[in-house]
Wavefront OBJ file of the C-alpha trace (Angstrom):
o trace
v -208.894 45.714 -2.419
v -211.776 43.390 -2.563
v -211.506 39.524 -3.383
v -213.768 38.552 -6.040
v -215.826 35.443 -5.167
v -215.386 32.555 -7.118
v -217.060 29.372 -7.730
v -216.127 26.123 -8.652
v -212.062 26.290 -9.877
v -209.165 24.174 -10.477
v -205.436 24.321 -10.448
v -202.817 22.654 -11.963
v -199.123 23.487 -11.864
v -196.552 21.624 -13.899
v -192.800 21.953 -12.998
v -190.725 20.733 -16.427
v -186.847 20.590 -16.159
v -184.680 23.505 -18.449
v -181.298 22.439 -17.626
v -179.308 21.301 -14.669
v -180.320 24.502 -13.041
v -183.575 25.818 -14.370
v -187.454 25.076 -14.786
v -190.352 25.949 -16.430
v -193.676 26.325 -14.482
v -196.873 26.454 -15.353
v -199.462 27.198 -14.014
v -203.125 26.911 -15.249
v -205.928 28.061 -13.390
v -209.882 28.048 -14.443
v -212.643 29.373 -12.162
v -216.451 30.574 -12.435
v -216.293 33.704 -10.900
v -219.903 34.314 -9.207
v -221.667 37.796 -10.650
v -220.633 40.243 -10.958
v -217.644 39.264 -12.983
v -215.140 42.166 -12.618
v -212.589 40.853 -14.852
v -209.935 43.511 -14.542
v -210.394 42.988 -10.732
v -209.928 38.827 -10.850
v -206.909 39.041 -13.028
v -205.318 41.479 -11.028
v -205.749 39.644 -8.442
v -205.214 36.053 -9.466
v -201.786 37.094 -10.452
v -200.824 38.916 -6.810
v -201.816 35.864 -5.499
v -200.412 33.435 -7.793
v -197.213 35.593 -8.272
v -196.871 35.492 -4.526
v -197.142 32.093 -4.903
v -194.761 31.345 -7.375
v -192.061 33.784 -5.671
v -192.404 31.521 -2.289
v -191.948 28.309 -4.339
v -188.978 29.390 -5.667
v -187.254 30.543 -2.394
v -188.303 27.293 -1.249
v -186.187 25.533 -3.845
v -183.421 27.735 -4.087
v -183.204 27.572 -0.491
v -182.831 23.780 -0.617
v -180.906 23.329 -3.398
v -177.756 25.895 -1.337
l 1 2 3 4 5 6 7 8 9 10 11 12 13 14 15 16 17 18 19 20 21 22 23 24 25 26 27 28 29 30 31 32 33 34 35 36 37 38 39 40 41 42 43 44 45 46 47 48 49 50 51 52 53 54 55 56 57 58 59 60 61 62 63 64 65 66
């Protein structure tokens, strides 16, 4: 699967407590992608990547908080 190119983009992720055991993430991302915009093929793969992300981040922590 091909990578679509993007331009300038930002990040932000925001970890909020839920409890003594829980959290809420979120995580916003904006980017220009450069043409030609396949949108089907930049969400699909923003969220394989982010998702991937997300999964390692909370290994990390559960890992840490054993």
């Amino acid at each position: 699967m091909d990578v679509p190119l993007l331009g300038p983009r930002r990040s932000t992720l925001t970890v909020s407590p839920r409890g003594a055991s829980a959290c809420h993430v979120d995580w916003v991302f904006v980017a220009e992608p450069q043409p030609p915009p396949d949108v089907g093929g930049i969400k699909e793969n923003t969220e394989r990547l982010y998702g991937g992300a997300l999964d390692a981040v909370r290994y990390t922590v559960e890992k840490m908080s054993a």
